[in-house]
C-alpha positions in Angstrom: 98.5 26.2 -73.2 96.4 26.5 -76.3 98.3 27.1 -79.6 102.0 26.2 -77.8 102.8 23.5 -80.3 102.3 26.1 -82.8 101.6 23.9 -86.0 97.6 22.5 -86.1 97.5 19.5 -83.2 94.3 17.1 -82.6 93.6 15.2 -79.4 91.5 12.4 -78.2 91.0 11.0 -75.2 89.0 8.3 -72.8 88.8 8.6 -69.7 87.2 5.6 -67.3 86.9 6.4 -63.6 86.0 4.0 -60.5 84.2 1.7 -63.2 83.4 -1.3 -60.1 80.7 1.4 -58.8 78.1 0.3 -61.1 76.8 -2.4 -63.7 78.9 -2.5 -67.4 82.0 -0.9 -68.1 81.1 2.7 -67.9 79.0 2.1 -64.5 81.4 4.9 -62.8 82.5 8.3 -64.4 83.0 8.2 -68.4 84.8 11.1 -70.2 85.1 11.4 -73.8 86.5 14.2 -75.5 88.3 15.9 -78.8 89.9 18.9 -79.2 92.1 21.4 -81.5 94.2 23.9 -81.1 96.8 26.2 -83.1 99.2 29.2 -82.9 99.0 32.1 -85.9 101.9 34.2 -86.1 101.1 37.1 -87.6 98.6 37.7 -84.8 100.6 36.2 -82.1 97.5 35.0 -81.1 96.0 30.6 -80.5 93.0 29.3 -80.6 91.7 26.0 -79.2 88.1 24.0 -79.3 87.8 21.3 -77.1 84.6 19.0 -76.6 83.7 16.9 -74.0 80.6 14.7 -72.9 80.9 13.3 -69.2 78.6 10.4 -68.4 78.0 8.5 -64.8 76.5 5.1 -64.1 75.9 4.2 -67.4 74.0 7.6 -68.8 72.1 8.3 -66.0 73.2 11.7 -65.9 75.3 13.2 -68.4 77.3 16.6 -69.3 78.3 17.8 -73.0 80.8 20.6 -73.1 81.9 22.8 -75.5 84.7 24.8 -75.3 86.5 27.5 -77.2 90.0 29.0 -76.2 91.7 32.3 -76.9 95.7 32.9 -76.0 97.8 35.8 -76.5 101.7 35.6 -76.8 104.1 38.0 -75.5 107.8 37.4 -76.3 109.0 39.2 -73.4 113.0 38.4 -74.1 114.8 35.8 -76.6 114.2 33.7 -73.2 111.2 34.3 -71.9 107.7 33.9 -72.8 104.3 35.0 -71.6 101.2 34.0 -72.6 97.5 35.1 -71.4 94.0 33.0 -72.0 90.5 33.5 -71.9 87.9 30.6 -72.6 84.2 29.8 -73.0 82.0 27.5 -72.4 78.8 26.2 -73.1 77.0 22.4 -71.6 73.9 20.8 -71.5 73.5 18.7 -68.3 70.8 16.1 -68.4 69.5 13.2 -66.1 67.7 10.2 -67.1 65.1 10.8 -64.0 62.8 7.6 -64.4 66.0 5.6 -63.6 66.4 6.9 -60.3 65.1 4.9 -57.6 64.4 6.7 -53.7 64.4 5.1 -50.2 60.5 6.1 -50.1 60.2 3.1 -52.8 61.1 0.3 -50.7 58.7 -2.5 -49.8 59.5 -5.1 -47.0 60.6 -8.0 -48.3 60.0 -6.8 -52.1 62.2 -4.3 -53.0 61.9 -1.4 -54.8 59.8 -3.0 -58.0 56.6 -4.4 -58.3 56.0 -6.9 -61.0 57.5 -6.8 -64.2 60.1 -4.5 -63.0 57.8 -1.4 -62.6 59.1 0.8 -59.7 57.0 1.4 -56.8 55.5 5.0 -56.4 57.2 7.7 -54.7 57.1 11.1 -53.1 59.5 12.6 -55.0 58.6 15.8 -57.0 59.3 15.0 -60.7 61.4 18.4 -62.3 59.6 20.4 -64.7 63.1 20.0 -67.1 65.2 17.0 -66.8 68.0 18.8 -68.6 69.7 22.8 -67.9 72.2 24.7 -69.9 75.1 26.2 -68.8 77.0 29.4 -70.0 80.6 29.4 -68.0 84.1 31.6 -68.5 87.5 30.5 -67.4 91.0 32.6 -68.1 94.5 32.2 -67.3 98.1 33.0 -67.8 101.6 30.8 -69.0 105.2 31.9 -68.1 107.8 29.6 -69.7 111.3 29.4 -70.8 113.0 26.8 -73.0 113.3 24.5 -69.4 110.9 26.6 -67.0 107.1 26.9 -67.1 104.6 27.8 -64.6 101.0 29.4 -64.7 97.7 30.0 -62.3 94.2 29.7 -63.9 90.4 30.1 -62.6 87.7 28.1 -64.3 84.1 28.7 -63.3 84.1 32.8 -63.3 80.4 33.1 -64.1 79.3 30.6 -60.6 76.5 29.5 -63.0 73.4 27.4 -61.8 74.4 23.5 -61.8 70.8 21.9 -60.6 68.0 21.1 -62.8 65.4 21.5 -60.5 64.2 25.3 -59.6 64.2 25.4 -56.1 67.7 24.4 -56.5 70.3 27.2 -55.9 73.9 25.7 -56.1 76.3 27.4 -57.7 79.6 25.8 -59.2 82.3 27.0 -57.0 85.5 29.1 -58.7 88.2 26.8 -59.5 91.4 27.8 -58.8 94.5 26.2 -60.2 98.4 26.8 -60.1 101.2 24.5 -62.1 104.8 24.3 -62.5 107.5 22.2 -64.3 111.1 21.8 -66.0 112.7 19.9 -68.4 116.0 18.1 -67.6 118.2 17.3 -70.3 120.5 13.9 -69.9 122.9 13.2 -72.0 124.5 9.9 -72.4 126.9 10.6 -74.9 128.7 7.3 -74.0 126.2 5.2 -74.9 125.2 6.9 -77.5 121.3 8.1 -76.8 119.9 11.2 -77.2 117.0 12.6 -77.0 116.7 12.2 -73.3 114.6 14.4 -70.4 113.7 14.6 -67.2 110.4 16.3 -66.3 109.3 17.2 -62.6 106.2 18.9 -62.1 103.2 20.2 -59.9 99.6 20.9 -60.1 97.8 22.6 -57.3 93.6 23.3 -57.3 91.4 24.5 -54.8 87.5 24.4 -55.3 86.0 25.9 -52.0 86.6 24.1 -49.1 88.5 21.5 -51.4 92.3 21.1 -51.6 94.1 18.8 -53.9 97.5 18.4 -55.2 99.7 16.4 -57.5 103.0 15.8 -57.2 105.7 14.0 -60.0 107.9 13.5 -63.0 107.9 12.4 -66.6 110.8 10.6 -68.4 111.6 10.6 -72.1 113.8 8.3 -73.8 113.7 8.4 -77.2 110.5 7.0 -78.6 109.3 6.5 -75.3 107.9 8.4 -72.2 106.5 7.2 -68.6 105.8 9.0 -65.8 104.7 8.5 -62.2 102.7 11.2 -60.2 100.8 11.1 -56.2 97.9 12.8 -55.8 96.9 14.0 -52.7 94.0 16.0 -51.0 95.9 17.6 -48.0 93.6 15.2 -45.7 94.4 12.2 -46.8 96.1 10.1 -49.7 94.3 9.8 -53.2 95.9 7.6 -55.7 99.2 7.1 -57.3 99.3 7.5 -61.2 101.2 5.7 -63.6 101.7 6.4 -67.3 103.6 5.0 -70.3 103.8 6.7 -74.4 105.1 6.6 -77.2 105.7 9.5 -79.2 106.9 9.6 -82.7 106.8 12.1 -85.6 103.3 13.7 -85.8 101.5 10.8 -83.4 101.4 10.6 -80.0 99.5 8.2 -77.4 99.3 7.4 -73.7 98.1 4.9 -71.5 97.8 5.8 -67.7 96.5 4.4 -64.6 95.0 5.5 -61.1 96.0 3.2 -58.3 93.4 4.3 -56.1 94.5 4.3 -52.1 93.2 4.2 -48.7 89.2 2.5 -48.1 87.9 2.4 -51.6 90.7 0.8 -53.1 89.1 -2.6 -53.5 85.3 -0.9 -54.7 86.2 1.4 -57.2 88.7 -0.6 -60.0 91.2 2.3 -60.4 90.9 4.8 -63.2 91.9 4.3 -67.1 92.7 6.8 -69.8 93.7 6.6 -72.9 95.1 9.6 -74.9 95.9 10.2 -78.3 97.7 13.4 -79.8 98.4 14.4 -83.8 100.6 17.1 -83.4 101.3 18.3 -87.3 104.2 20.1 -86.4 105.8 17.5 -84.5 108.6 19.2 -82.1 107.8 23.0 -83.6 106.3 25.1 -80.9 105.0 28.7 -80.8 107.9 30.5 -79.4 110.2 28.9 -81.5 108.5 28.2 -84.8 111.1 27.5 -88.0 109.3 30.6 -89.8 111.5 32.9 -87.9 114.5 30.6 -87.7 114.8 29.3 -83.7 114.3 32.7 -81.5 113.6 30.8 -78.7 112.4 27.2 -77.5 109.5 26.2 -75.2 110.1 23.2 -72.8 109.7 19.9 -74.3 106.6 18.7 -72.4 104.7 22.2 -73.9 105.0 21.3 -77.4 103.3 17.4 -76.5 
């Protein structure tokens, strides 16, 4: 979806995951990340950068991303739209070894310290590198219409190395991904309000033996947007989301909320992100951009 809102847009966002795992704020799964993307016309061509840096328990181990998008346009009919991506990535994955403590490092009655918080020895081989690099491809492909979208992508092409150890030979599984969506117009004319949508839509992803799915709907009205989606990993429930927005001119920003379900409801403390969006060209998008004087629209939620 790179380049779609056709005019220059910047995004920011937080992400806090299962923060009651550990000690502080970020003791679970941190995400911070920025990105920017942007349609060009006379190539019919987008490009997007997007940069990320995971963290977990507090910097004990940690993942910085960067990513740069390609996306070509086809306007197959004054209705239809088709667009085709390829991306590449590059992250340095680190761990903060001397923080990890093993079950070999346990003393009756002590612990796993000796005095003055120095750990007790262990068996453990320490790695040569504590950190790894990591070369990666995704690509995919958008079909939309001014109230239809759907697409399927793969991230992980390359299967690269993810351990920082030698002996270790995991590879990152192929990620496979396949979305849908419209965009229901309402109109209360009675009462006077416009501006109002309906948004149902789907996210399916598959990463080996993995299965997970995401069902829901946004609602526009106005200045303001909420939405409420389930997740779901074919075995069992995941978490219900929640989100709220407001959206005005060139700014956007959303709040949302994981209420995690089933067993580790009351040990993990949810999951909060915080998004914000500068979108320059406010409701142009790439299919329907004023330079060629409304050929056709893209669906409402595309041009976020």
């Amino acid at each position: 979806m790179a380049g779609t809102a056709n005019a220059p847009r910047f995004t920011l966002a937080y992400r806090n995951q299962w923060p009651s795992l550990g000690a502080g704020f970020n003791g679970g799964f941190a995400t911070y990340a920025g990105g920017y993307d942007q349609h060009f016309e006379k190539i019919r061509s987008s490009v997007g950068v997007w940069i990320s840096s995971d963290r977990i328990a507090n910097n004990l181990w940690a993942a910085n991303s960067v990513n740069l998008a390609y996306a070509y346009q086809l306007r197959l009919n004054k209705k239809m739209g088709l667009r085709f991506a390829l991306e590449g990535s590059y992250t340095n994955r680190s761990i903060d070894w001397y923080q990890l403590l093993y079950g070999d490092q346990i003393v009756p009655l002590k612990g796993f310290y000796q005095s003055f918080r120095v750990p007790n020895p262990t068996l453990e081989i320490t790695p040569d590198n504590f950190s790894k690099n990591i070369f990666d491809m995704g690509a995919g492909a958008l079909f939309f219409t001014n109230k239809y979208y759907g697409g399927v992508s793969v991230r992980h092409i390359l299967r690269p190395k993810e351990g920082v150890t030698n002996n270790d030979k995991a590879r990152i599984p192929m990620k496979y991904s396949i979305h849908g969506g419209a965009i229901i117009p309402i109109k209360l004319r009675k009462l006077r309000i416009d501006n109002i949508y309906f948004s149902p839509n789907v996210l399916y992803v598959r990463q080996k033996n993995f299965n997970q799915i995401s069902v829901g709907a946004l609602l526009n009205v106005k200045l303001i947007y909420t939405g409420i989606w389930f997740r779901h990993n074919i075995k069992n429930s995941d978490a219900v989301i929640v989100l709220v927005g407001l959206k005005k001119g060139i700014f956007r920003v959303g709040y949302s909320y994981d209420i995690t379900m089933g067993k580790l409801a009351r040990a993990t403390g949810g999951s909060h992100e915080l998004t914000m969006t500068f979108n320059l060209g406010k409701d142009d998008s790439s299919l329907n951009p004023k330079s060629r004087s409304g050929i056709l629209s893209c669906p409402q939620i595309l041009k976020f």
